[in-house]
N, C-alpha and C positions, 0 to 999 in steps of 0.2 A: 676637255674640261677647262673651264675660263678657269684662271686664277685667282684668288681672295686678293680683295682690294689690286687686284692687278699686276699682284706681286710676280713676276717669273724667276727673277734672280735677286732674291734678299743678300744682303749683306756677308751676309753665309753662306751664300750660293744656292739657297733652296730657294724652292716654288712653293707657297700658302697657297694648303688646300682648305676652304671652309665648308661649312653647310651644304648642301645640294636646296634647290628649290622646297624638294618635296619635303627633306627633313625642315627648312624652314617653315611652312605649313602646317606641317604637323605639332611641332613645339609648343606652335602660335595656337594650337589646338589644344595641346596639352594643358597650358598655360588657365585656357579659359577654363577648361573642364575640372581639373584640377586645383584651381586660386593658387600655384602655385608659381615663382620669379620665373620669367622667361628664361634666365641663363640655368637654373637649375631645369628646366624644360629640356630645353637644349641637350643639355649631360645625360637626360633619362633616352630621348628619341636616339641621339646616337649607342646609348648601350641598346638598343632594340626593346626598351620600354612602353607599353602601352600605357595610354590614363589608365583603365581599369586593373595595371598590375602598379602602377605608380606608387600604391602603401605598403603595399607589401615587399618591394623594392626597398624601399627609403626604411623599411623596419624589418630586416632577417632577422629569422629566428633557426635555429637550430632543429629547432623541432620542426619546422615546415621543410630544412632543408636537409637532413642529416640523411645521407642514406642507410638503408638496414644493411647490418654488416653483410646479412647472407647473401647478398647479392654478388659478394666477392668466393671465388671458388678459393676451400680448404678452410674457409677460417672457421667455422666448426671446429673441424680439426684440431688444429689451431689452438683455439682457447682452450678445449677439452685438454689439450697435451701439455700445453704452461699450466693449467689448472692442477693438474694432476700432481706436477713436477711442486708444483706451490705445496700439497696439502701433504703429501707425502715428504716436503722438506728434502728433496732431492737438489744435490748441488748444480745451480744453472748459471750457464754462462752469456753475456751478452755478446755476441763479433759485433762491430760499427764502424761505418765507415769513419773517416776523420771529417770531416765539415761538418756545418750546422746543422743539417737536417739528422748525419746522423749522433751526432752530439744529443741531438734533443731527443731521437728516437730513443737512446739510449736512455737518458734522465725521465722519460716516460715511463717507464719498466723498471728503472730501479726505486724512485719514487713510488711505485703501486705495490711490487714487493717489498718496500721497507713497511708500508701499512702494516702488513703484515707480519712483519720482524723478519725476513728474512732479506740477506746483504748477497746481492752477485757478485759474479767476477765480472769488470767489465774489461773485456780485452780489442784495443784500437789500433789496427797496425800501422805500420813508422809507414809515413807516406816515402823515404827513399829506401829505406832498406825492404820493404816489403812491399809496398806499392798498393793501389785500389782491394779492396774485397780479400773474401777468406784465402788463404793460402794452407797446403800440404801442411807444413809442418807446424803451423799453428793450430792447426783445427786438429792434429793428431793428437798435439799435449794437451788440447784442454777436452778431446774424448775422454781421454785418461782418467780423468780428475772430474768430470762432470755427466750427470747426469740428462740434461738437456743444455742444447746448445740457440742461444735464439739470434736472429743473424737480420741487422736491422741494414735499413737502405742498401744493402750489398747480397750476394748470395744465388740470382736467380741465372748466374753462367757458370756457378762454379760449379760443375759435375763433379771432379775428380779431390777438391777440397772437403768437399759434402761428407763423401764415399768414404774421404780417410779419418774421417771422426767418428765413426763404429769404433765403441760401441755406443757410445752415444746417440740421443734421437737430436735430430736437426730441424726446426722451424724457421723458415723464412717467412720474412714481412719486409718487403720491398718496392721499389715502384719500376724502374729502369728496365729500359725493352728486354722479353724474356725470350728464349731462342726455338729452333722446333722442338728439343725437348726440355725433360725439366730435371733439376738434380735429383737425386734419391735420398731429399728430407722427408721426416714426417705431414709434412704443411709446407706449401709456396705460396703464401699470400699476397696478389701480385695484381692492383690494377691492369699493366701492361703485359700480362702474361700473352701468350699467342691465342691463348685460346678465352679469352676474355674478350667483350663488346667492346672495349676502350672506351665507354660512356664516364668512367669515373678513372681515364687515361691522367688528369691534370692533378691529381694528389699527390702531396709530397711521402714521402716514408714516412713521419710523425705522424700525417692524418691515418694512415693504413696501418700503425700502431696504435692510434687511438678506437677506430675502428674495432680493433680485436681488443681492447680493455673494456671497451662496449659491450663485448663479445661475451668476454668475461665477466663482465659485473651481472650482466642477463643470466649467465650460467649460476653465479653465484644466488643471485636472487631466488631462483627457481629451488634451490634446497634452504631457503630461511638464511643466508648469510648478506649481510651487510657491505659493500666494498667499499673502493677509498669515492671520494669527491671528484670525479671527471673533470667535470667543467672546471673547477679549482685548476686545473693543470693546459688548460687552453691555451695561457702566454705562452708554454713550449711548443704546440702545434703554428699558435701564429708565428713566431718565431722563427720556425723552420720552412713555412711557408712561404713567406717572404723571402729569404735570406737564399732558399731554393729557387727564385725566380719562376713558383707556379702561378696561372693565372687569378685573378682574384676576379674569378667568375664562381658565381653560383655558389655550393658550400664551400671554396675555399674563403671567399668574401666572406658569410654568417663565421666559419670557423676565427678569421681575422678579426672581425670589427670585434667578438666578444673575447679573444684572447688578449687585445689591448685594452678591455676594459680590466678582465682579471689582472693586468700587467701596472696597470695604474694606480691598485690596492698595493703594490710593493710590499707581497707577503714572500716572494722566493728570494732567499739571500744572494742566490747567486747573480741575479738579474738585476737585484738594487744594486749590489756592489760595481757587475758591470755599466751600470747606469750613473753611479756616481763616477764613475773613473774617466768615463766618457762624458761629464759636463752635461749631462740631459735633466734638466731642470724645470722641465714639465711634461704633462700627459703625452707617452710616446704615439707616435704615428708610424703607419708602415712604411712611410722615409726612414724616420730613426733605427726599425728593426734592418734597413737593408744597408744602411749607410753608416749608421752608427755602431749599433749593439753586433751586429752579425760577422762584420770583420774582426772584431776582436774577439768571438769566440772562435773564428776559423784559422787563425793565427796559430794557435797552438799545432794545427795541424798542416799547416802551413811549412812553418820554419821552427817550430820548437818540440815539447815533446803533445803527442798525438790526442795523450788521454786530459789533455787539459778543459777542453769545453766543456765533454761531458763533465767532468768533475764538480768543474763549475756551477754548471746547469742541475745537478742532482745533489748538491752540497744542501745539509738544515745547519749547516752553521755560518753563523756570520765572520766570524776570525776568517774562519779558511776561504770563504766565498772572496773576503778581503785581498787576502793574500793573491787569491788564483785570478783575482782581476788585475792587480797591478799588473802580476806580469804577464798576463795576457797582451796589455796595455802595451808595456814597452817592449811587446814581441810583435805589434800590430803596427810599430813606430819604425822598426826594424824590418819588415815587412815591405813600407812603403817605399823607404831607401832602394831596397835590392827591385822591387819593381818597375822603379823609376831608371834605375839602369835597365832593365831588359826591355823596357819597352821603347824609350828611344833608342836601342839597338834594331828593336824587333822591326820597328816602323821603317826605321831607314834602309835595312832589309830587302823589308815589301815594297817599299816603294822603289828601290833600285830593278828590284824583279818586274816589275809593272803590276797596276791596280787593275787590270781590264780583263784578267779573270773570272770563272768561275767564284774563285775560295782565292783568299789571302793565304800568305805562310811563310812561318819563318822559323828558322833553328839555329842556335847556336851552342858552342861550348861552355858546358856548364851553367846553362841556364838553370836557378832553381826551380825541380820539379813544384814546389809550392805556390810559385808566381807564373806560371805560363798561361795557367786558368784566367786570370783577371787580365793576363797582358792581352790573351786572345781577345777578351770582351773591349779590351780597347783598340785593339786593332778592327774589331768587329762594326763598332760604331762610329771609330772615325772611316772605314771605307762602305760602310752599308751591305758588305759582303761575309757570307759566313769563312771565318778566320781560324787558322791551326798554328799551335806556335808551341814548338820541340825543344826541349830542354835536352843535348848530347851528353854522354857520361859514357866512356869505353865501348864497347860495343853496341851498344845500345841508344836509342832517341825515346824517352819520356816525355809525350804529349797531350795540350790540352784543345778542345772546341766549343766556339762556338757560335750559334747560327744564329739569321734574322727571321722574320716571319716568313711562312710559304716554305721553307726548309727544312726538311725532317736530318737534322744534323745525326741524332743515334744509330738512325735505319741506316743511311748511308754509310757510317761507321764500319757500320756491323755488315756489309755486304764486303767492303773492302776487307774485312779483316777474313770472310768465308773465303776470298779469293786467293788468299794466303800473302797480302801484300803487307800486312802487319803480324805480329804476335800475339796479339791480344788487343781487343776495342771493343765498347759497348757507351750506351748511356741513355738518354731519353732525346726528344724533340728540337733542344735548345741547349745541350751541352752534352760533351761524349768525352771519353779518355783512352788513348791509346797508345801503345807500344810497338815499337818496332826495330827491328836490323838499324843497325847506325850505315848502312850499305843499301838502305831501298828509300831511295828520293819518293816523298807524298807523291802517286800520280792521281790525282783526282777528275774525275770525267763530267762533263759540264751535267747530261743526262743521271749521274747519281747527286748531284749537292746541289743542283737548282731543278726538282721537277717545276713546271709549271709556273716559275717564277719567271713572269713575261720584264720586273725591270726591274736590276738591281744594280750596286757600286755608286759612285759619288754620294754626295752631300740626300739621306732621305726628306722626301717632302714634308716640313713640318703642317701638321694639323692645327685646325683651328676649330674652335669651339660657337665661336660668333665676335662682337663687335659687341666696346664696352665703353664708355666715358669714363673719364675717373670720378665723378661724384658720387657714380654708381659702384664702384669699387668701396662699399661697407662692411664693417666687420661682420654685420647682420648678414651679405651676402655670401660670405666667405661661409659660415657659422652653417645654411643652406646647403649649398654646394658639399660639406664635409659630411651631408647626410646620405649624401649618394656616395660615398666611401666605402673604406678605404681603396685607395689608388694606387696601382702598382702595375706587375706585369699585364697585359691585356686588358687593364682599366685606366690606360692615364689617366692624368689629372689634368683637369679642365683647363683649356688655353684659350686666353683671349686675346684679338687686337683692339689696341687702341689706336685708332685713326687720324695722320694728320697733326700728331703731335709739335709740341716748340718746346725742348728742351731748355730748360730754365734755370738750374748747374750742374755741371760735372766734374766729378774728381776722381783720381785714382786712391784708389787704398791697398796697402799693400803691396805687393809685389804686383797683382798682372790684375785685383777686382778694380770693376767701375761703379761707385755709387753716382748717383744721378736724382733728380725731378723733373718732374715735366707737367705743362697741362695744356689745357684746350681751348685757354685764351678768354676762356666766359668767366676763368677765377677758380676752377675747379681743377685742382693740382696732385702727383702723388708721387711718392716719391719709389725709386726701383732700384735694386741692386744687380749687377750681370757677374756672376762669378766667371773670372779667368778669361774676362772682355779683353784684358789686352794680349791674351797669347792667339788672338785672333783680329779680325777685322772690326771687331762692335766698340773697342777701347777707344783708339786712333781715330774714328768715325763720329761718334759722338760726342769726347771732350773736345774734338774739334770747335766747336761755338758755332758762331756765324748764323743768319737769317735762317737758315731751312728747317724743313719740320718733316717728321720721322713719323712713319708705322712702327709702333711699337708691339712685342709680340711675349708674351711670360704667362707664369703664371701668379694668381693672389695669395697672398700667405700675411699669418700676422707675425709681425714684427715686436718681438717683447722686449722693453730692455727699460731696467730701473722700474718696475713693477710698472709698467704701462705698457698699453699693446696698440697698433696703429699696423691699419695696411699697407703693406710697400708691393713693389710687383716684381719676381724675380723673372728678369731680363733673359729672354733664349736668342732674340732674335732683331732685327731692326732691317726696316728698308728705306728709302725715300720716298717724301710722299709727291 
């Protein structure tokens, strides 16, 4: 495959990959059939857009895309069993995992139970002292005391935790790969279950809790009862959706684009207050849920105490929503710190070990179990290879993964762990957690962590979308493109080059940013920002000065500031032109 604009080794070391012929043709198809901008043309043909689905696209709805709950085995069940536990005022308990999805799972259920006046227990175990999903002696004491037990993004490997909560009934609502058998709940609601199509595999826990409140509000309807406002509670689905790294294909997208509109109304205290703590000062995007709002709810379960998100996230008061953001805030601050130690350890590591494996990996003493997850994802992206990185504590290694596209990171987990070479592993496609002897070195086999993956490791190809001028960089086209939204995992967001540039000034800001302008010489100029340009090659490269003229490579965003908004291009990439 020729290279975009001829690029084979950008500045960063990648090869621009653009268009193919055919997808050019077609666009240019779209476009007429359509009257719609070529560059948003473009963004529909590469998602596999036809014109004749081109409106329907550009306008999800829910209702065209929700699926029927029934198509999920149990969930009958299911709602029938919370339903009951609801009318009969029997005391129910929530398990949850500690991160965002199940933070939000959880503020899904107690928010639909409060409707009703009734308040759960919500119980989140300590990510070090108790580690992932239900455990023995938690699920004993709250059989004890509880009448139903409901077990959100976790529960679908615990056989023997299930078991020990008789008397109590047990429903799960889960997403994470389920095994060949299943625990002995009343209900496993479980897109990935083994015995499920995996058609509806990419939902986060939140969507497969909202699902069964679906479930429930249908059940309710059918005897004359009233339930709470679903769609009202969407920001917590997108939220989780995002922040889970599920793809923002098909209902995850419709679920997203309308939870940020619900989000925009800043009617949950908990979300405004996280939103005000975090500087977000207008309509969120699914950047800000993944980048901003997300890490400070998963903080608490991170490095502080476990039950703060949900709390957060299911709080009707503004004092306390107040309160649980701050320190969310400066747990999320604290957070960054300890990560930024483990990952230039972790990196230096791997790279002493050599990059030219399968999988990355690193372990060390006392790594915090809370940061291993993110250090993985930056080990992941800086080598393009799926990454495991172990946090030791006495006998034991507490570890996080995860993988790149083509690589089913869970499944493999989960075959290493049947082999008996961990303690425990599980997880989904694109992230897994596992346990193991402080005494059994990772042996991972090229054939389980790369099927089919003909080329990974180094610098990945960056994509490109087409080829832009800046005059044609408008806020009108930006405004376009955010219609084929929101953009996230399996949706990037549109990237274009601009061709043959003459940079016109550059300055550092800050510690390692490069702000910059540049144009095209006819007069049409724009200005771009490259975060963390100089802890690489694009800094040094371009404030350099001098006659030459640059491919430039980002993407368009507006830039607000002092109540004005102006295009800039946020800077990924640069070659010579």
């Amino acid at each position: 495959m020729t290279s975009f604009l001829n690029v084979d080794t950008s500045l960063t070391g990648r090869r621009w990959v653009g268009p193919s012929l055919e997808a050019d043709r077609l666009a240019e198809a779209m476009a007429q059939a359509t009257h719609l901008p070529l560059p948003l043309a473009r963004v529909l043909v590469a998602r596999g857009v036809t014109p004749e689905a081109a409106a329907g696209f550009l306008e999800p709805t829910l209702r065209d895309l929700l699926p029927d709950p029934h198509r999920l085995k149990d969930m009958e069940k299911a709602a029938a069993r919370f339903l009951r536990a609801l009318r009969s005022r029997e005391k129910i308990a929530i398990f949850a995992d500690y991160d965002v999805d199940g933070g939000s799972s959880a503020a899904l259920l107690i928010c639909f139970l409060r409707a009703f006046g009734v308040t759960p227990t919500l119980y989140i175990p300590d990510r070090i002292d108790e580690g992932y999903g239900p455990n023995v002696p938690a699920m004993q004491a709250l059989g004890r005391e509880h009448g139903l037990i409901v077990c959100v993004d976790c529960g679908t490997l615990s056989h023997a935790p299930v078991a020990a909560a008789a008397p109590a009934d047990v429903v799960i609502l889960d997403h994470h790969l389920g095994g060949e058998t299943l625990p002995p709940a009343v209900a496993c609601v479980n897109p990935n279950r083994q015995d499920e199509p995996g058609d509806l595999g990419h939902l986060c826990a939140a969507s497969v809790v909202f699902l069964m409140l679906v479930e429930a509000n249908r059940q309710l309807r059918a005897e004359g009862v009233k339930g709470p406002d679903l769609m009202a509670m969407l920001d917590l689905v997108a939220l989780a959706t995002v922040a889970d790294v599920a793809p923002l294909l098909g209902v995850n997208r419709a679920l997203v684009r309308q939870g940020l509109k619900v989000m925009a109304r800043r009617e949950r205290p908990g979300l405004v207050a996280l939103s005000d703590v975090a500087r977000l000062d207008k309509a969120p995007t699914a950047y800000h849920l993944g980048f901003l709002l997300g890490p400070r709810v998963n903080a608490g379960g991170r490095i502080g105490a476990a039950d703060l998100g949900a709390r957060l996230l299911s709080t009707d008061s503004a004092a306390e929503a107040a309160a649980l953001a701050e320190r969310l805030d400066r747990l999320n601050s604290e957070r960054r710190e300890i990560e930024n130690r483990v990952r230039d350890a972790a990196l230096t590591q791997a790279e002493a070990r050599g990059l030219d494996g399968p999988l990355v990996w690193a372990a060390g003493e006392g790594w915090h179990p809370g940061v291993v997850g993110i250090v993985a994802a930056r080990l992941k992206e800086a080598t393009n290879r799926p990454a495991v990185v172990i946090g030791l504590e006495g006998g034991l290694g507490k570890g996080s993964a995860r993988s790149v596209a083509g690589v089913d990171l869970g499944a493999a987990v989960q075959r290493v762990a049947a082999e008996g070479l961990l303690l425990k592993g599980g997880g989904h496609r694109m992230a897994a957690g596992l346990t193991l002897p402080r005494a059994v070195e990772p042996r991972w086999k090229a054939a389980e962590c790369s099927p089919g993956r003909a080329r990974h490791g180094g610098p990945a190809d960056l994509r490109l979308d087409g080829l832009l001028m800046p005059g044609a960089a408008t806020p009108a086209l930006i405004e376009d493109l955010d219609r084929a939204g929101p953009y996230g995992q399996a949706a990037p967001s549109p990237r274009f080059a601009f061709p043959a540039m003459a940079i016109l000034n550059a300055r550092r800001i800050g510690e390692s940013h490069l702000r910059l302008s540049f144009g095209d010489g006819l007069g049409a100029k724009l200005d771009a920002i490259a975060f963390g340009a100089f802890d690489g090659p694009l800094g040094p490269a371009l404030s350099a000065g001098g006659a030459g003229r640059f491919h430039l490579a980002g993407k368009l965003e507006l830039d607000s500031w002092g109540g004005r908004s102006k295009v800039q291009l946020r800077l990924d990439d640069a070659a010579r032109a």
